[in-house]
C-alpha positions, -999 to +999 in steps of 0.1 A: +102+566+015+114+583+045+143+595+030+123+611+001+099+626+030+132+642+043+146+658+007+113+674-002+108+687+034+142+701+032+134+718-002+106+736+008+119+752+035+115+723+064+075+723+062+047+715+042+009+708+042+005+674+045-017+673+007+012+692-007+037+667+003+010+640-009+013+651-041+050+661-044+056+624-030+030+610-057+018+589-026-008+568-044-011+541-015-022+565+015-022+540+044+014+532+040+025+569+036+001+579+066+019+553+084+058+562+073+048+598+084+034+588+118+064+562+123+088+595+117+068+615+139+067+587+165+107+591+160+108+627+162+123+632+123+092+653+125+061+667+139+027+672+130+001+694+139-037+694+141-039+717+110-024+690+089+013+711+084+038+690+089+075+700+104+110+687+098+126+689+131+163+700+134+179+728+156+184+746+125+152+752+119+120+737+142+124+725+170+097+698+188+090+707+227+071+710+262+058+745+269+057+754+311+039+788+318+051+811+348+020+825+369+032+860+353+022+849+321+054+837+303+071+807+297+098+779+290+101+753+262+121+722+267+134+700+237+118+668+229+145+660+213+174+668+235+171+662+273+201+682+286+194+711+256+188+745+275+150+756+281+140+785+261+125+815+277+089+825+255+078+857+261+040+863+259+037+879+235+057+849+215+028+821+234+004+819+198-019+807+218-009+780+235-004+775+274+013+752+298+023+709+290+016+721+256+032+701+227+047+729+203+067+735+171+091+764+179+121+783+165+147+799+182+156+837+178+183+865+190+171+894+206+191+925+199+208+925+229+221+892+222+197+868+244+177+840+229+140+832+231+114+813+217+090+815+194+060+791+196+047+787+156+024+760+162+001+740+189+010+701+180-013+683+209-030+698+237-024+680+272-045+700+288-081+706+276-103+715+307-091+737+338-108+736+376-118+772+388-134+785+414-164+810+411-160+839+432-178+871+438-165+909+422-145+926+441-178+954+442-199+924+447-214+926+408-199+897+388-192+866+393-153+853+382-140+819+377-105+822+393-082+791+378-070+764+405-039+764+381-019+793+390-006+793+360-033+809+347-037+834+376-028+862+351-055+854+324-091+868+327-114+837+321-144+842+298-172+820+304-191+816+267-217+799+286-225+811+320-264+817+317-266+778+308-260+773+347-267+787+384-234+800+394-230+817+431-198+819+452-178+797+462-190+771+438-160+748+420-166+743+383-153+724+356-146+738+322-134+729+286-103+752+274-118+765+246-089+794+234-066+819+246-061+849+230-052+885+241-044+875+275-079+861+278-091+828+281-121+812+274-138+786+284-173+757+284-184+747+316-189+717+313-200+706+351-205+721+386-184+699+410-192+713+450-192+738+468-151+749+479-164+755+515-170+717+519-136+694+526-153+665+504-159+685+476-125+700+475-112+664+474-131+656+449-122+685+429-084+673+428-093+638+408-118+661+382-083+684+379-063+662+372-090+643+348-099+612+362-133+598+354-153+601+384-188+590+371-200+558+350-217+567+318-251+545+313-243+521+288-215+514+313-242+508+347-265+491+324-238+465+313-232+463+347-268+454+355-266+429+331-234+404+343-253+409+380-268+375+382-262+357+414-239+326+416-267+307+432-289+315+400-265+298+375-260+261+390-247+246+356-218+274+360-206+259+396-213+223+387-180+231+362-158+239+383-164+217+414-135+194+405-110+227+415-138+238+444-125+256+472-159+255+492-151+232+514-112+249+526-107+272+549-103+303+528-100+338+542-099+371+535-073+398+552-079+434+540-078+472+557-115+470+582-130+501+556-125+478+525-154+469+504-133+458+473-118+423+482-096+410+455-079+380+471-082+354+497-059+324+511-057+295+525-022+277+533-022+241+547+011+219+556+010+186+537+024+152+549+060+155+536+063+188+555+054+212+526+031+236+524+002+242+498-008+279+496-035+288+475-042+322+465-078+330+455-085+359+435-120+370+422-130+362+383-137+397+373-127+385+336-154+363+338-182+390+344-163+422+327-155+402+290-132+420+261-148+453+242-176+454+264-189+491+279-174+481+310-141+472+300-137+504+277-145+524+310-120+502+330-092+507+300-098+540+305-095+546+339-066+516+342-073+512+381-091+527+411-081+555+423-082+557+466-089+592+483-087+601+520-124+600+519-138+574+495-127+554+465-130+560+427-131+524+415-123+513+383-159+491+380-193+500+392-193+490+428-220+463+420-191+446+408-162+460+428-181+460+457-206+435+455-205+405+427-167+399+422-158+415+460-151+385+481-172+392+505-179+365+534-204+332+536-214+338+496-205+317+469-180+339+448-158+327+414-120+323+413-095+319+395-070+304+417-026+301+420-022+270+437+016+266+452+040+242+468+066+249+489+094+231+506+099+233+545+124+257+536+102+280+522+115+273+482+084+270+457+082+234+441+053+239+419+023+259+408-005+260+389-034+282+376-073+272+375-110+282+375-129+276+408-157+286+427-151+297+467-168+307+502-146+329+522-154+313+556-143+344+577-136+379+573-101+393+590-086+427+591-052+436+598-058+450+630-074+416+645-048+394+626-017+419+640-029+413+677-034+377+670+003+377+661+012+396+689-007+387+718-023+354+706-059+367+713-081+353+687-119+359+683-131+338+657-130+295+645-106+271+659-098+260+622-091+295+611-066+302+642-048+267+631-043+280+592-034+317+604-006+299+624+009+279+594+007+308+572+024+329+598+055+300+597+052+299+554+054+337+554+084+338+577+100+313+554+094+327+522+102+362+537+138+349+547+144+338+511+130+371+492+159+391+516+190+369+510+180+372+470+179+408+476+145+421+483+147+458+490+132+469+522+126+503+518+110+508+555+091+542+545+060+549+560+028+565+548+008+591+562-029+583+572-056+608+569-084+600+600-115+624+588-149+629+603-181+618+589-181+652+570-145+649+556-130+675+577-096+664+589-094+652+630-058+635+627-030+630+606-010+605+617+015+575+600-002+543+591+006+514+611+018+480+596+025+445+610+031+410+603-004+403+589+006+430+559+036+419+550+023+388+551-005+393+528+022+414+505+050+383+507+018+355+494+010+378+466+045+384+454+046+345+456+015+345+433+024+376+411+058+357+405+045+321+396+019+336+375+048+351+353+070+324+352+043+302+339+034+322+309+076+332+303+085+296+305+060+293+274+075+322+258+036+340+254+025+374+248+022+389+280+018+417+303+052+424+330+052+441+357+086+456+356+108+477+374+144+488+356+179+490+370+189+522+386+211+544+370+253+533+384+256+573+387+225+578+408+233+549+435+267+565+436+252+597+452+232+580+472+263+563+487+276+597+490+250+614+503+254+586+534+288+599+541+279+624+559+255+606+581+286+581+593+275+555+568+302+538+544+297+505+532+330+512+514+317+494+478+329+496+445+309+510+413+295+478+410+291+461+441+262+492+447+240+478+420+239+448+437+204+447+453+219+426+481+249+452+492+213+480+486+200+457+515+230+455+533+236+490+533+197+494+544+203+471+576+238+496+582+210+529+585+190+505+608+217+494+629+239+533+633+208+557+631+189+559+662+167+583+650+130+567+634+122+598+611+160+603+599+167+565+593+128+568+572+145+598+554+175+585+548+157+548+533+137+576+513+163+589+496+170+559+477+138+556+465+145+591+447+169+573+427+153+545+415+134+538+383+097+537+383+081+504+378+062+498+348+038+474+325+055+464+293+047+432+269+088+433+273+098+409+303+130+430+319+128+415+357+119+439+390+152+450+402+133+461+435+117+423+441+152+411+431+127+392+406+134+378+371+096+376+363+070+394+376+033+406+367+002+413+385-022+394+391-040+396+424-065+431+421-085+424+390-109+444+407-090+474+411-059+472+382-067+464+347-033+448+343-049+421+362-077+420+347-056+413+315-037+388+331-065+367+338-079+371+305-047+355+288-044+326+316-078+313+308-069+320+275-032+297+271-030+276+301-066+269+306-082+271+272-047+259+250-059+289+223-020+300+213-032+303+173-009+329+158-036+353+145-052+355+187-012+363+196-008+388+168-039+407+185-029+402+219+006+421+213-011+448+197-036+451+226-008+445+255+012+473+237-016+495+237-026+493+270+001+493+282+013+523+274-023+536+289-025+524+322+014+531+326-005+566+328-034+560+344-013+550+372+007+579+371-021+604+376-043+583+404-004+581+420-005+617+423-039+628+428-038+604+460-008+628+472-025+660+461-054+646+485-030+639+515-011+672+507-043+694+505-056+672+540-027+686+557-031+721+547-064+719+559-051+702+599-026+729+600-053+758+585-059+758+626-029+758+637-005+792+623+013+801+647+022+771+667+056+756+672+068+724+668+100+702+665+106+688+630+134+671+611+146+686+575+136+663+554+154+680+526+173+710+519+170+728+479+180+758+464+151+775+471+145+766+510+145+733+528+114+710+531+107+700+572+087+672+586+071+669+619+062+637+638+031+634+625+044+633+587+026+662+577+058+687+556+058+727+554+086+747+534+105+770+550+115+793+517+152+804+512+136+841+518+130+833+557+162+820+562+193+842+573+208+858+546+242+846+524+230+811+525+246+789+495+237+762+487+259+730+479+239+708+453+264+683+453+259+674+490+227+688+491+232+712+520+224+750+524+254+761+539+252+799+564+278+825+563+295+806+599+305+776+575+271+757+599+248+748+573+208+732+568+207+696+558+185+663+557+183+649+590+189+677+613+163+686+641+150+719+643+122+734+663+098+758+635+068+780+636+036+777+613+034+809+597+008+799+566-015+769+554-031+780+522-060+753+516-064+768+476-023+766+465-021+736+494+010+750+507+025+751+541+052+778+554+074+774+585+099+793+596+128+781+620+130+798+655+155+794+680 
């Protein structure tokens, strides 16, 4: 059939209404040609747009691409097709209406004077369908304007079709439905009034409703909440079936960040007679209250995890459950599902296993408390708890020691920490401290996450991975190029470097020859440029970073609908034995499919998090122009070099207030002055603040002797 698709297509001049091309094709069995045309569009043999016209794609003819708009109104087009094809320049008047991450059917054409550019023919999806703008007074002090957050549309006068439908005034920060653009004008719904810009909270906020993410429960969702919220004490006959796994009477903690409300996962790690230790991982039974197609798991699909601000959190349930019923909060009866392990007294896992069970968390820890426990053995709460942190202390040393000679990456990078007062203005930026207790916590749910995996792999289920891919040889070779430079040669061949043990290795060499903290973090930083992102696929490909074979996650149902997944299909083939054909058919279908979602999801909370921290720093320096401080290049680019200061906060200092006849050497990644000197990664140098722009979140330094 596809092949007949193709000739017809190609006789009529490469596109064709879709009824048309029914009819030529004599299609009498519509699902099956509906899905041959969405399997070659899938494919990109073709592409097809809202109007129902449908495109054979070749460089001939149409071309299937990515439109990017320039503030000044014009704009590129990438090739879906063809990653290392040339971007097309689209001048505006050649736009048809579309605008920026637009999908788009385009043809290629030569100017007079010889040059190329695009025409866009046709809008195939829109990304983008709502824009954040902020309402702002007439220059004469008559109208009110929405100016766009996007500066890509900076050049477009907004039309709002339904202003009198709300009370705008200044400085107000709206949402609003694209509606068209036409004639260099764009219109637009509002759709809801989000703050007021003069407030720091509001402007936080306004970052997640840019970028999309749901930041309010629809009723049907709170009421379904309601309805799971019954107590644990209130349903005896529930408890009574799962006291033959109980946890109630172990020692089970919690050890979470002293602000969190959502607590996934507690432990509790005991030595046995032959010298082993048990560690049990507890995790709450979200799947138990949230069940398949229900309200709220569509809204928890849909927002595929929560999503955590400088200033609060966007969870993915309705903090009666996130916060409340599945937390795992202290001295209350809670539901489990638990991964019980074994280890030998060398730290290797013997065993594990996966059941229901019902828990009381007998004490509360933070980091903080457990880090100066560790440290200065100072200890403020039971006897029997300071016992169990002391033998899960000497598992975690164990089990750490094992994960690094298989080749667990240590990237060593810090995070910055945003410290805000109780109206969200910014007092402190500063790095996040970690300790023992974190890595700790981290190196017990790896354990977990990985024995989780293994059990369902070893029964060769339908599953959801947690995986991260290979590097690419080519990339790791510049990073072992780029460390030339710095005095570092581990002297390896193309192939030793994608060992992650030499990656280690290699790590420990930065650690060992750089005495300087933020240029060994930069340095460790660089290689995570290179590498892959991790994904969830049903496909099981290992997590090159874990030096892992198997991995998934399973320890934050609360927070990451993977998890929430993966609980689902434990209960449903190791505790429930269902593994009929027809419930695995669905469950591939469903894995695929949300997988493919939350990969996304988890994407877009990854960077609105950093759009938060970004626009928090703008917002500590606003204060602070004209100040000087010392800061190390973090990286030099063609268009200016990137400097952080101690406190991790990073300004640009652009190409234009540098001395003039830099060049700049991509290869090495250096800007290199006319005295053969040059700018690169790593080097002090003392700069001046000389802009913090809190609406493009943008800071500008400029280097002084």
């Amino acid at each position: 059939m596809e092949k007949k698709i193709v000739e017809i297509l190609q006789q009529n001049n490469n596109k064709m209404a879709f009824d048309l091309l029914a009819n030529k094709m004599k299609a009498t069995d519509h699902m099956a040609f509906l899905e041959m045309l969405t399997m070659m569009s899938e494919e990109n043999v073709i592409a097809i747009s809202p109007a129902n016209n449908i495109y054979l794609l070749d460089d001939g003819h149409y071309m299937h691409g990515i439109l990017k708009l320039n503030a000044k109104g014009f704009g590129f087009v990438s090739n879906l097709n063809d990653s290392g094809h040339e971007d097309y320049f689209v001048p505006p008047i050649s736009l048809n209406g579309t605008f920026t991450n637009d999908e788009v059917v385009y043809t290629v054409k030569t100017e007079s004077d010889g040059r190329l550019r695009a025409e866009i023919l046709e809008l195939i999806k829109r990304e983008k369908t709502s824009i954040m703008g902020e309402i702002t007074k007439s220059r004469d002090g008559r109208f009110l304007d929405f100016i766009p957050m996007d500066k890509t549309f900076s050049n477009f006068r907004v039309i709002m079709v339904n202003k009198a439908d709300f009370i705008l005034k200044d400085n107000l920060i709206v949402k609003a439905k694209i509606l068209e653009l036409k004639d260099r004008k764009l219109f637009v719904r509002i759709k809801k009034i989000v703050g007021d810009a003069t407030k720091a909270a509001d402007r936080i906020i306004s970052i997640a409703e840019e970028l999309d993410i749901r930041t309010e429960f629809p009723k049907r969702v709170l009421d379904n909440a309601e309805e799971v919220n019954i107590p644990l004490k209130q349903q005896s006959e529930l408890i009574k079936k799962r006291l033959k796994r109980s946890l109630l009477k172990k020692m089970v903690v919690t050890i979470d960040g002293i602000d969190s409300k959502d607590l996934d996962d507690a432990i509790h790690v005991e030595k046995v007679s032959n010298g082993h230790f048990k560690l049990i991982v507890a995790i709450a039974d979200v799947s138990h209250y949230v069940q398949p197609k229900s309200a709220l798991d569509n809204e928890a699909l849909l927002r595929g995890n929560s999503t955590y601000l400088a200033n609060k959190v966007i969870p993915m349930l309705p903090r009666i459950l996130s916060d409340d019923l599945c937390s795992l909060n202290p001295n209350t009866e809670k539901l489990a599902l638990a991964c019980e392990m074994e280890f030998d007294a060398s730290g290797k896992m013997l065993s594990k296993e996966v059941y229901e069970t019902v828990m009381i968390s007998k004490v509360r820890l933070n980091y903080s408390e457990v880090n100066e426990y560790f440290d200065n053995k100072k200890w403020n709460h039971c006897e029997e708890s300071r016992i169990m942190m002391d033998v899960a202390f000497e598992l975690y040393k164990l089990i750490d020691a094992i994960k690094i000679k298989r080749g667990t990456i240590n990237f060593g990078v810090r995070e910055a920490k945003v410290v805000m007062d109780k109206d969200s203005n910014v007092v402190e930026i500063k790095a996040r401290e970690t300790g023992e207790s974190e890595q700790l916590i981290e190196q017990f749910m790896v354990s977990a996450n990985e024995a989780v995996a293994e059990i369902v792999f070893d029964r060769e289920l339908p599953f959801v991975y947690r995986n991260h891919g290979k590097p690419e040889e080519q990339d790791l070779i510049t990073w072992y190029t780029s460390l030339k430079s710095f005095g570092i040669d581990p002297k390896l061949t193309p192939k030793e470097m994608l060992d992650p043990l030499n990656i280690n290795k290699t790590l420990l060499q930065i650690d060992n020859q750089t005495t300087d903290p933020v240029e060994k973090e930069l340095l460790n930083l660089s290689l995570l440029r290179y590498m892959d992102k991790a994904k969830y696929s049903l496909e099981n490909i290992g997590h090159f970073g874990l030096s892992s074979k198997c991995y998934t996650h399973f320890t934050s149902p609360i927070r990451r609908y993977s998890d929430l997944m993966v609980h689902r299909y434990l209960k449903q083939y190791i505790l429930n034995k269902d593994t009929r054909d027809f419930m695995l058919e669905k469950n591939i279908a469903f894995i695929d499919k949300a997988c493919a979602i939350i990969n996304d999801t988890e994407i877009t909370s990854v960077e609105c998090e950093r759009e938060v921290v970004k626009a928090c720093m703008v917002e500590y320096m606003a204060d602070k122009v004209g100040n000087i401080y010392e800061g190390t290049i973090a990286v030099a680019l063609k268009f200016g070099i990137f400097v952080q200061l101690e406190n991790m906060v990073e300004g640009l200092v652009h190409i234009s207030n540098l001395e003039e006849g830099i060049v700049y050497d991509e290869s090495n990644q250096v800007l290199i002055k006319k005295d053969n000197t040059f700018y690169r990664m790593g080097q002090k140098v003392n700069v001046k603040v000389i802009g913090a722009d809190i609406k493009k979140r943008t800071i500008d330094f400029q280097i002084v002797k």
